[in-house]
C-alpha positions in Angstrom: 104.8 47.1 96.2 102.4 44.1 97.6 102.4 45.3 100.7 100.9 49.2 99.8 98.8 47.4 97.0 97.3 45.7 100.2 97.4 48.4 102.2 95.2 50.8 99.3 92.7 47.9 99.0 92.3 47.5 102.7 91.6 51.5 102.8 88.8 51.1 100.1 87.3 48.3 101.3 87.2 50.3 105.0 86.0 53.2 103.3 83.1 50.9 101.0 80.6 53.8 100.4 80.4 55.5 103.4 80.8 58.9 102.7 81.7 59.8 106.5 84.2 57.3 106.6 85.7 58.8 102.6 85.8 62.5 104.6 87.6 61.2 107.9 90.1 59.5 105.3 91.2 62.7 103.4 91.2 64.8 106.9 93.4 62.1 108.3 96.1 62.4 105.3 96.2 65.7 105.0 96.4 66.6 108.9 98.9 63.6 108.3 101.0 65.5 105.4 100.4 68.6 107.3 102.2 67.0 110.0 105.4 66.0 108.0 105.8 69.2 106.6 106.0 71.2 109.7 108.0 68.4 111.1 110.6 68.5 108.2 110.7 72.4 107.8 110.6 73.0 112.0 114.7 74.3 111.3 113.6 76.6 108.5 110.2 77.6 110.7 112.5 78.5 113.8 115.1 80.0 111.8 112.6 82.8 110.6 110.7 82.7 113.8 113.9 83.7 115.3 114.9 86.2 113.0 111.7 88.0 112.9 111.8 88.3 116.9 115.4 89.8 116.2 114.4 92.6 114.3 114.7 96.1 116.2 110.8 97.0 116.5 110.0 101.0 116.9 109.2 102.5 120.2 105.6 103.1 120.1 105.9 107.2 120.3 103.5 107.0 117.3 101.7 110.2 119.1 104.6 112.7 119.9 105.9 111.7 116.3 102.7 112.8 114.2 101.9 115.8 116.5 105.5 117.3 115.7 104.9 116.9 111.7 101.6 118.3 112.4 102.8 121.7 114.6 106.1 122.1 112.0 104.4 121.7 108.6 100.7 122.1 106.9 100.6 118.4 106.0 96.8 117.3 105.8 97.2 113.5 106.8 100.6 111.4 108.4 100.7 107.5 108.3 102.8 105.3 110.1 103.2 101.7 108.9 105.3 98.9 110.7 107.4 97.3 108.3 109.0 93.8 108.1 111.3 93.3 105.6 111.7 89.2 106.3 107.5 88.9 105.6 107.2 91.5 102.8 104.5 93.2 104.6 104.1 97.0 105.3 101.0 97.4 108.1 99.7 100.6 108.8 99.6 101.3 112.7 98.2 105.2 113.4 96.8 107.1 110.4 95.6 110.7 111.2 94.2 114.1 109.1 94.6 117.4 110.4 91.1 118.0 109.7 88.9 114.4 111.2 91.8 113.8 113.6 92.9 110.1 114.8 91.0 107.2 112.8 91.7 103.6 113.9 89.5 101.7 111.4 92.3 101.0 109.1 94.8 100.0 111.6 96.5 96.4 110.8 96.1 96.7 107.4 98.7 95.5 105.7 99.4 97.1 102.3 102.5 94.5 101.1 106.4 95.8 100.6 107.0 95.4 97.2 104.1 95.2 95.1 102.9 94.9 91.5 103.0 98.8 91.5 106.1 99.8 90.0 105.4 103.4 91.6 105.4 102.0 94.6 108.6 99.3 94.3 110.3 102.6 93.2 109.8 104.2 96.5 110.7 101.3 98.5 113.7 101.0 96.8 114.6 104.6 98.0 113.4 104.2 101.5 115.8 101.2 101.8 118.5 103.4 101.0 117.8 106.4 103.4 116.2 108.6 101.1 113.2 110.4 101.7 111.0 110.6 98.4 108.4 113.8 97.3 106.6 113.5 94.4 102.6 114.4 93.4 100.3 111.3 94.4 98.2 111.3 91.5 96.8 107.2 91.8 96.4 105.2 94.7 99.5 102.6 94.8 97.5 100.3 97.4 94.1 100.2 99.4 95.5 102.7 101.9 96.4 105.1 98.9 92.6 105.5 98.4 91.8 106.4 101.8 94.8 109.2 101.1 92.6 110.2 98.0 89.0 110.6 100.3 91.6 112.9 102.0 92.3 115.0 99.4 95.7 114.2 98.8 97.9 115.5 96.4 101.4 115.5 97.0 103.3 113.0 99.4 106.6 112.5 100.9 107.8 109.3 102.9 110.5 108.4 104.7 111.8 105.3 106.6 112.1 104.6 110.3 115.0 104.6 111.0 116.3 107.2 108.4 119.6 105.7 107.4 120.4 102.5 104.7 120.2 99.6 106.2 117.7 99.1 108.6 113.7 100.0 107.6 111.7 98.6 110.4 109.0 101.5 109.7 107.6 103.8 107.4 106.1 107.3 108.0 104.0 109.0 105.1 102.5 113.0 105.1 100.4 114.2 102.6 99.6 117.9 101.4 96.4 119.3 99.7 98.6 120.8 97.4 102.5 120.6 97.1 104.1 122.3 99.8 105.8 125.5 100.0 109.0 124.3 101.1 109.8 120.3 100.3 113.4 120.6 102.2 111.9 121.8 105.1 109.7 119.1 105.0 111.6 116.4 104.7 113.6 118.0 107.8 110.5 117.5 109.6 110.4 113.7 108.7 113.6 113.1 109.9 113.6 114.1 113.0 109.8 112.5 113.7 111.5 109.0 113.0 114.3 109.7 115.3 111.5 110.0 117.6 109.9 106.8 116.6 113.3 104.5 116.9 115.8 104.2 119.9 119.0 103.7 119.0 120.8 101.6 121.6 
């Protein structure tokens, strides 16, 4: 107890009142604490570094995928999100509308997993489990959802990539106008564009 009593009035009296001297103390500790955190959590750090560079990623066909939703139904806009389940994050990678085409502006934004939307947490849930949910998009669930709104977005059906329990490394979205003629058909449609989007090996 002396000894850090002497230690802490040795500190002061180094610091005295130099202000630059007070800053390059508090850097020192907390790169310090810094240190001993990483240090003591490296296990837990590689751990998830590992198991993130695990994960299956999808193939990249982000192209072939939304042109065959756009040729086999009258969707106005597709999205395509890459999704990891270990970080709770959701980012969206190619978002298109059948009328402006290809826009990049929003790509890497990351609109979470599960949210404090319960609308959204609801749909999640389902993707999780292979199901591919339809419903009327009246309010945006996230910052993306508004861009869908701008679009003129009414109705929306998502499914995951790949479409089976288990495994959601990826997410694609469509969104009508006005509901569709024929939802089945539709949701047909998805499955096979994330076939396209994942390689089984």
């Amino acid at each position: 107890m002396d000894k850090l009593k002497d230690l802490l009035f040795g500190l002061l009296t180094y610091i005295g009142e130099s202000p630059f001297r007070l800053f390059a103390v508090i850097l020192l500790c907390v790169l310090g604490f810094g240190g001993w955190i990483v240090y003591s959590e490296k296990d837990n750090f590689m751990a998830s570094y590992r198991a993130q560079q695990a994960l299956p990623k999808m193939n990249g066909n982000y192209e072939q995928a939304v042109a065959f939703i756009l040729k086999n139904t009258d969707a106005e806009l597709v999205a395509v999100f890459e999704v990891n389940t270990l970080f709770n994050t959701r980012k969206l990678v190619y978002l298109t509308t059948r009328s402006s085409g290809l826009d990049r502006a929003y790509n890497g934004t990351n609109v979470g997993l599960l949210t404090k939307n319960h609308s959204n947490n609801q749909d999640v849930i389902a993707l999780m489990s292979g199901q591919i949910p339809c419903s009327a998009y009246l309010t945006p669930q996230s910052y993306i959802g508004f861009i869908y709104k701008d679009a003129g977005v009414q109705y929306m059906c998502r499914i995951s990539v790949p479409a089976e329990p288990g495994l959601f490394i990826g997410q694609i979205s469509i969104g009508w106008k006005e509901n569709p003629a024929n939802v089945e058909s539709a949701q047909t449609v998805l499955t096979v564009a994330s076939s396209l989007l994942f390689d089984k090996k």
